[in-house]
N, C-alpha and C positions, 0 to 999 in steps of 0.2 A: 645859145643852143637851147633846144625848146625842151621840156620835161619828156616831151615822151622816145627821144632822141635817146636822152639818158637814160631813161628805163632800157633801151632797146642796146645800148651798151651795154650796160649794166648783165643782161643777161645771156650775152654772146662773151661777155670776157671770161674766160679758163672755162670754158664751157663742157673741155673733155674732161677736166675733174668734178666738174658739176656732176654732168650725163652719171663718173663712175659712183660718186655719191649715191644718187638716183637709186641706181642699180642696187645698188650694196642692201641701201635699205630695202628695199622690197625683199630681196630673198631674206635678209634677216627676219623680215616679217612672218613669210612662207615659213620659214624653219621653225619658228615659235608657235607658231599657228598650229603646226602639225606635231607638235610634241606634246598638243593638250589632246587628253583624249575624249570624243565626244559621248557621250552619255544619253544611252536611250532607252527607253520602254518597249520591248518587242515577245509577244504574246507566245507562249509555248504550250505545245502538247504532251501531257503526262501520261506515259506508255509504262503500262504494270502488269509485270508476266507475273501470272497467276499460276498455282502449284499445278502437276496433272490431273485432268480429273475434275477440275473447278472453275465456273464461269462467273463474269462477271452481271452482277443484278444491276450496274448502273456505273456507266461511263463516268471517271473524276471528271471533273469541271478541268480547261487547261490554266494556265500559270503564266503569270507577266514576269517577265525576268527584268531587272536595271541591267546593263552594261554598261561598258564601254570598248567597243569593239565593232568594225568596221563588219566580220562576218563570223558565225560559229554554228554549231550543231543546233538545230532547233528541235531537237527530243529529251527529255529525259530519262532516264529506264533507272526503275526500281524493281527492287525480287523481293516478292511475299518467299517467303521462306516454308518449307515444304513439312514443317512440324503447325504452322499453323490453323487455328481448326475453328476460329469464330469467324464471325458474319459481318466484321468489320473491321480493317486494317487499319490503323491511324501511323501515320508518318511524317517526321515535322524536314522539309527540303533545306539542306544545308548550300550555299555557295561550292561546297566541294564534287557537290551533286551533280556538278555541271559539266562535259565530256567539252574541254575546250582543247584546240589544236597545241602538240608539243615545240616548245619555244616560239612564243606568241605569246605577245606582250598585253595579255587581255587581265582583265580586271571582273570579276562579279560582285556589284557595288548590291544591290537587294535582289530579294525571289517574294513575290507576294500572288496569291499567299502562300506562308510556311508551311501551314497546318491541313494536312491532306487527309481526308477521311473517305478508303477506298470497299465499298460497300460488295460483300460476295455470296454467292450461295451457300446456303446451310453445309454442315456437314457435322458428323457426331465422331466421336473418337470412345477407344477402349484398352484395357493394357490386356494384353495375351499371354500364357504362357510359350518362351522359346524353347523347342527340343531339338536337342544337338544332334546330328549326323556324324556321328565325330567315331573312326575306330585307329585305337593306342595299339600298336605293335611295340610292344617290347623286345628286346634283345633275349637273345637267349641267357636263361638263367636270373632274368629276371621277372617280375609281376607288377599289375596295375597296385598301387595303393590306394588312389583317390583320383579322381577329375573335378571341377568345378568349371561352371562357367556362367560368364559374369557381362552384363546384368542377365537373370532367368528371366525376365518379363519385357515384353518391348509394346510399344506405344502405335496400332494402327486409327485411318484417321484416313474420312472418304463418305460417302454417302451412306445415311445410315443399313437401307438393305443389303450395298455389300457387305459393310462393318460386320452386321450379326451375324452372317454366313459363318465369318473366321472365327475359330476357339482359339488354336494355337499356329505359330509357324517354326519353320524349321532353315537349321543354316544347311548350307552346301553340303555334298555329302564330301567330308575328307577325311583321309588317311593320315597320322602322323605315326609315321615308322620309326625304329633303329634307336628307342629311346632304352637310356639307363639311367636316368637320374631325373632331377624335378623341370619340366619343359611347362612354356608359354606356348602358345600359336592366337594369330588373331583370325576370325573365321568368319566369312562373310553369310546373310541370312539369304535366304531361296523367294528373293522377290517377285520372280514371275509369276506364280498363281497369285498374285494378289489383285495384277491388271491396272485398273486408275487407282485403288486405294494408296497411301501414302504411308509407312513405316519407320519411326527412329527407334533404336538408331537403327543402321546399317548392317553393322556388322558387332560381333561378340568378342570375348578373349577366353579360352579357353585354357585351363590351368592344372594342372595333376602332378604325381611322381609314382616314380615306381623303385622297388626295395630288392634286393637282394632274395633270390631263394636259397634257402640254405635246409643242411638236413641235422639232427639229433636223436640221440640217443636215451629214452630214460628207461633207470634199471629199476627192477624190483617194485613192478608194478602188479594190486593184487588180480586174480582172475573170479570172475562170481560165477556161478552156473544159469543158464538160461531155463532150465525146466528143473523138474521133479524127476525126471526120468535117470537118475544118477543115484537113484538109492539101493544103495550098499555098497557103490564104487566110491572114490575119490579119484581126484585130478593128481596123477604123479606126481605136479608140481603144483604149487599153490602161487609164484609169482613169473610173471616172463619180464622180458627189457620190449620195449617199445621203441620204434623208429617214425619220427615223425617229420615230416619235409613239407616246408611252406615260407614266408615273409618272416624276413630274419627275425624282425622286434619283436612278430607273433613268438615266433619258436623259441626263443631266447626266452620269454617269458613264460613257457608252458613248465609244468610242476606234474608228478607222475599222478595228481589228483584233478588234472586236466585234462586226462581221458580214462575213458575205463574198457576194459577186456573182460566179454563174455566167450564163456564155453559153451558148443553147441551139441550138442549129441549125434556121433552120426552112427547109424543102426542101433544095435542094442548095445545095455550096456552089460559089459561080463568079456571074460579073457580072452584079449584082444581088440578089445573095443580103445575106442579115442574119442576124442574131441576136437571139435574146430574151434579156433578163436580169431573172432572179430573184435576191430578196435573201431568207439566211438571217441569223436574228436572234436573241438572247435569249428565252426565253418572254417573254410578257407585252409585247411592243414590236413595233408593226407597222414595217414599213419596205420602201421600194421606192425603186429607182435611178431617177437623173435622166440622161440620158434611160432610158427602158424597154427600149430595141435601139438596136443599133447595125450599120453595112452591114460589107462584109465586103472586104478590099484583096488582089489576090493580090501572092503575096513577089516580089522583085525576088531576081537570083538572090546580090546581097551579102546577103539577109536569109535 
C-alpha cells in the first residue's frame, strides 16, 4: 500500500470525532478571543457649560480617551460653578468623568490630556450688603426681642458695569407669623433684578425671638415739677406708684429710679388748681403714673 493511500486513511478514520474536535476548538477560540477586551484611542470633545452671563474667549482643545469598549458617549460635560469669577478655569479629567452606559462592562484605561485649562471672559466681583424683607408677627401678648440674619453680606459676581450698579440686595419679601418663642426660617434672596449677574449664596437664615409682655407696678416713686410756675403751691402728694408694661426681662429689671414723673401745671396755680403727670421711661416700656394729677396745697409759711 503506497504512503499516500495511508495518509488518506489516516484522515477518513473517526473522522466524526475529528470534524467534533475541529469544531470545539474554534469556538473555544472565538470565546477567548471575545472576552479580551480591545483597547483603543478615540478622540473626544470637551463640552463646558459656562456660568449665565459668561462666554467663552477660546474653545478647550478636545481630549483622546484609552478605552476598551466596543461603543460609548463621546462628550464630556463639565460645570464651571456659578461662584466662579477669574479668567481661567483649570480642571484636571478623571476616568469617573466619563458618562458610560449602566451595566456595560467598559473599562477607562487613560484620558490624555488630564490637565484642562478652560480660558473665559473677564468678570469682577464684589460683596453687598443683604436687607432683609422679613416681617415677625408675634402672637398676642408677645414682642420682637431681636432678629438677626446670617450671612449680612453676599458675594455678586458678572460683568464689571453691572457689578457696580448693585450696593445692596434683598431677600423675598416674607412673613413669619404666630410666633412666641425663639424661631429659625431660611429665606431665599430676590435674584431677579440682578439679570446675568451671578449671587452666593442664595439664600439667608434668618433668626430672632420674642419675650413675654408683661405689666408692673413701682411704688413711691418721687414727682419733680416742670416749671417755676408752682410758687407758693405744692403738690398734695409728693410720690405716686407707677405702672409700667413691656418685655418681661426689661420690666423685671426696671427700679423706681428707671423712670421719672414730672408735674405739669395746668392753668394757674392757686385753689383748685392741679397738675398733670407724665412718666419718662426706658425705650421700649410704656408707663403712666397712678394717679395721672394731682391738686395743688398752698405752703404754710413753716413750709
Amino acid at each position: 500500500m503506497s504512503v499516500r493511500a495511508n495518509l488518506a486513511q489516516l484522515l477518513v478514520r473517526n473522522w466524526p470525532i475529528k470534524l467534533a474536535a475541529g469544531f470545539f476548538a474554534i469556538m473555544l477560540y472565538v470565546a477567548v478571543a471575545a472576552q479580551q477586551p480591545l483597547t483603543q484611542s478615540f478622540a473626544m470633545r470637551l463640552a463646558v457649560v459656562v456660568p449665565p452671563g459668561r462666554t467663552l474667549r477660546q474653545q478647550p482643545a478636545g481630549v483622546a480617551v484609552v478605552i476598551k469598549l466596543r461603543s460609548f458617549p463621546r462628550v464630556i460635560r463639565k460645570v464651571i460653578p456659578d461662584t466662579f469669577s477669574a479668567s481661567a478655569w483649570h480642571v484636571q479629567l478623571q476616568p469617573t468623568d466619563i458618562e458610560l452606559p449602566k451595566g456595560s462592562d467598559v473599562q477607562v484605561a487613560d484620558i490624555r490630556p488630564r490637565d484642562i485649562e478652560v480660558v473665559l471672559d473677564s468678570v469682577v466681583h464684589k460683596d453687598v450688603r443683604i436687607v432683609p424683607l422679613v416681617r415677625v408677627e408675634a402672637e398676642s401678648g408677645y414682642v420682637m426681642r431681636g432678629l438677626s440674619i446670617t450671612p449680612s453680606m453676599a458675594r455678586v459676581i458678572g460683568p464689571a458695569k453691572s457689578v457696580a450698579q448693585i450696593d445692596s440686595v434683598t431677600t423675598l419679601p416674607t412673613v413669619i407669623s404666630s410666633v412666641n418663642g425663639p424661631f429659625f426660617r431660611t429665606v431665599p434672596l430676590d435674584t431677579a433684578p440682578l439679570g446675568i449677574v451671578r449671587i452666593a449664596p442664595k439664600e439667608v437664615r434668618m433668626a430672632g425671638e420674642v419675650t413675654a409682655i408683661i405689666e408692673r407696678s413701682l411704688s413711691g416713686v418721687p414727682i419733680t415739677t416742670a416749671a417755676s410756675g408752682f410758687t407758693g403751691f405744692l403738690l398734695s402728694v409728693e410720690r405716686v406708684g407707677v405702672t409700667v408694661r413691656g418685655p418681661e426681662s426689661r420690666v423685671n429689671a426696671l427700679t423706681r429710679d428707671s423712670v421719672r414723673v414730672v408735674a405739669h401745671l395746668v392753668g394757674k396755680a392757686g385753689p383748685g388748681g392741679y397738675a398733670r403727670l407724665t412718666v419718662s421711661a426706658p425705650p421700649g416700656i410704656v408707663a403712666h403714673a397712678v394717679p395721672d394729677s394731682v391738686s395743688l396745697r398752698r405752703k404754710t409759711g413753716r413750709g
